[in-house]
N, C-alpha and C positions, 0 to 999 in steps of 0.2 A: 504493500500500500504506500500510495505518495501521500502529501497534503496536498497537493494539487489534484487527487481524482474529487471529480462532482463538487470541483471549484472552479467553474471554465472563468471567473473574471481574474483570479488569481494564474492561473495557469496561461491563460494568453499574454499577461505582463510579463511570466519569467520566460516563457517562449520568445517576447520582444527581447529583452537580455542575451536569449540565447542567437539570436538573429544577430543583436550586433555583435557579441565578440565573436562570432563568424566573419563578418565583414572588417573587424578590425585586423584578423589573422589575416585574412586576404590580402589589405592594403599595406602589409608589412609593418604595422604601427605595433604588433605585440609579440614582441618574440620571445620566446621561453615561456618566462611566467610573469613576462611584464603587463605594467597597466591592471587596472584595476576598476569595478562596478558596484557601484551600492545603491539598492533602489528600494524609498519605504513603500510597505507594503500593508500599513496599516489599514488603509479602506477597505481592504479587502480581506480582514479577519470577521468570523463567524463566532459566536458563541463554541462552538466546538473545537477551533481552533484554541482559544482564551481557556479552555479547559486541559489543553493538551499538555502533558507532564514535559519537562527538561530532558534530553536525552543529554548534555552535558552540564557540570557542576557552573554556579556563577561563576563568570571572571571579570578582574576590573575591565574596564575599559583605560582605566588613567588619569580621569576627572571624572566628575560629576555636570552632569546634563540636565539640568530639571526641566528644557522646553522638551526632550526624547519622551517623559514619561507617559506609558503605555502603550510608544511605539514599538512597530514590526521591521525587521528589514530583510532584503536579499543583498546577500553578500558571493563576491566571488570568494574560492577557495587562497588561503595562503599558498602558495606554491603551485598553482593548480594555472594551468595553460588554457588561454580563451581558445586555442583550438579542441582543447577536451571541453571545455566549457559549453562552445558552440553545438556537440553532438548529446552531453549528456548535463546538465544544468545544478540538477539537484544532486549529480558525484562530485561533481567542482566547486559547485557553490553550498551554502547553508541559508536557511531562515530561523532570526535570533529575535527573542525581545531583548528590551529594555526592563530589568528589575524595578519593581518598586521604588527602589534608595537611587535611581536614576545614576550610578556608577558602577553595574555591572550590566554584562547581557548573559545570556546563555542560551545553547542550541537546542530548537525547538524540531525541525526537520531540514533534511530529509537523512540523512547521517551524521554524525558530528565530526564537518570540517571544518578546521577552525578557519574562521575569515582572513582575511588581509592583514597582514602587521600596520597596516595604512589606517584600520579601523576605526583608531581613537582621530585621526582628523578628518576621513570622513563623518563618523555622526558629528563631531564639531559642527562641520558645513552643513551639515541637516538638522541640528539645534538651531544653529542662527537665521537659516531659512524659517523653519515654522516659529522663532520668534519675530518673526519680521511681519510673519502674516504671508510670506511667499506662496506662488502655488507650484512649485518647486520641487518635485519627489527622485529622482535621480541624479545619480554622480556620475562622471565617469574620468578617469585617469589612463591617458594612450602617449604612446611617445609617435608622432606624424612626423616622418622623415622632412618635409620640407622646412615645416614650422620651427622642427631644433635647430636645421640646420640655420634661422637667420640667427637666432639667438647667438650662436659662436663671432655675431659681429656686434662690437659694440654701440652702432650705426643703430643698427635696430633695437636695441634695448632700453633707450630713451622713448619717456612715455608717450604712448599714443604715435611711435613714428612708425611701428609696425601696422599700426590700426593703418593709419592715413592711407600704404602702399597698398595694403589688402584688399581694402574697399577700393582702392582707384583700378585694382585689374580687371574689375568684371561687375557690372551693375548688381547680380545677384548678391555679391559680401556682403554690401549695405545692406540690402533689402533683409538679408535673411540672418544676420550677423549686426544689426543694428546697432549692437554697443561695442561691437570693435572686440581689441585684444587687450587686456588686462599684463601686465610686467610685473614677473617676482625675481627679484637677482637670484643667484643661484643658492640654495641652502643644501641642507643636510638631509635626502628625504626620508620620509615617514617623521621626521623632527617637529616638534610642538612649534617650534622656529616658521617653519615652511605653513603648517596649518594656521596659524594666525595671519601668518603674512597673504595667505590666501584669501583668508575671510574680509581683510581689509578690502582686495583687490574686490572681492564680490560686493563690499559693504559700497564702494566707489561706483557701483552700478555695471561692472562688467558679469557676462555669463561666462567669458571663456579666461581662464588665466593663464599666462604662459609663464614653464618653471626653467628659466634658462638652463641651457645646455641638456636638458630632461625630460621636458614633455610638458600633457595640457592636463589643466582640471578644468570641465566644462559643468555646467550644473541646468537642467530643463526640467521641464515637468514631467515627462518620461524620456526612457532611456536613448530612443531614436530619435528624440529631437538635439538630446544634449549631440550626440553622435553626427547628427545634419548642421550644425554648427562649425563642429571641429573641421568634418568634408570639406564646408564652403573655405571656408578659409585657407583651409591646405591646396584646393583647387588654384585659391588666390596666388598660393606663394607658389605651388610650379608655374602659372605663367610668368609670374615674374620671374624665375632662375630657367626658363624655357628659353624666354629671352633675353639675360643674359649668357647663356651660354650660345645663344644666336650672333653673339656678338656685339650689343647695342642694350642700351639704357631703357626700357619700357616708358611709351611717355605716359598712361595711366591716362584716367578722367579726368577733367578739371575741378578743382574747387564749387566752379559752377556748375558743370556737368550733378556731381554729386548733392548739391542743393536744391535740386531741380528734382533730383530723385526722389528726396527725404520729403520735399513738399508735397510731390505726387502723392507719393505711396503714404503721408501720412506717419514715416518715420520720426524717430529723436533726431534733432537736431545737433 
């Protein structure tokens, strides 16, 4: 028995999970047992679930969470590869609550993997979202070959100068990437360090943050859209390194070009 049989609202979310780290394996963003998925999964608890015993003992988390209390989540597996993840969901990942004392969780189903070493600053990121009011339920952490690669220039890591070139390759960025790209200098990762610096970067109004020389933290409502964020943007940055490697500077939209867009379509400005 899964916790997902004669739960098709639950089951179609971890299915979406499972869908993207398939597409992540594809696009060469996760190799090994890189990158990482955390998606709550509270709406979609049942009374029967709320009744279901611990199949593992509590463990901290590291802090104390008081906005997590009575949350669910889907976690990938520590160690566990989003190409195993992609074919079997519930052997790679777990679903854990949140204890009562909001600083511990413990594994609920489907076997007890223990989640991500990342854990303690993903739910970070999902405490401050549902303190926000956000409607916000997925994480996602990938390393997107194009995107690390500007980070290795210090040209790009000055705020907002990556936003500006990504949005100017191709009308869609904006449109669909409306807050651009968020800059974390490089830290320590899974470090308390990295996760605050994170939550700034989202408190600043960005969805997508980049951890130089590392990879992305995107955060959406569900898991395919944080995922269709990160695409647009890594789209952005091969046409830009397309043509540089054409031999020539990209001249990009204008200024105006891109005002004209944000007016149409009713984006931030």
């Amino acid at each position: 028995m899964s916790i997902l049989d004669n739960r098709p609202e639950l089951r179609a979310e971890i299915e979406k999970v499972a869908e993207v780290a398939g597409y992540l394996w594809q696009k060469g963003w996760a190799e090994r047992n890189g990158g990482n998925i955390t998606v709550n999964v509270t709406r979609f608890v049942d009374d029967t679930m709320m009744a279901m015993p611990a199949i593992s003992e509590p463990r901290p988390i590291g802090k104390t969470l008081p906005d997590l209390k009575g949350c669910w989540f889907y976690c990938k597996g520590t160690g566990k590869r989003m190409r195993d993840l992609a074919r079997e969901p519930m052997a790679n990942g777990s679903i854990i609550r949140i204890t009562p004392d909001c600083a511990h969780y413990e594994i609920v189903a489907d076997s007890p993997v223990s989640p991500t070493s990342e854990l303690p600053s993903h739910l970070a990121v999902h405490g401050y979202l549902l303190a926000k009011g956000s409607p916000y339920r997925a994480s996602l952490h990938t390393h997107p070959i194009e995107l690390v690669a500007l980070t290795h220039s210090p040209k790009w890591m000055e705020k907002d100068a990556a936003t500006r070139m990504l949005w100017s390759m191709i009308p869609e960025t904006k449109a669909f990437c409306p807050r651009g790209l968020g800059i974390v200098p490089y830290m320590l990762p899974s470090s308390v360090e990295l996760a605050d610096a994170t939550i700034k970067a989202i408190d600043e109004d960005y969805d997508v943050v980049m951890w130089e020389k590392h990879g992305v933290f995107a955060v959406d409502t569900d898991i395919m859209d944080a995922f269709d964020q990160v695409d647009v943007l890594n789209k952005a940055a091969q046409i830009y390194i397309s043509a540089k490697n054409m031999g020539f500077e990209p001249e990009g939209m204008t200024d105006a070009q891109m005002h004209e867009l944000s007016t149409v379509f009713g984006l931030p400005k």
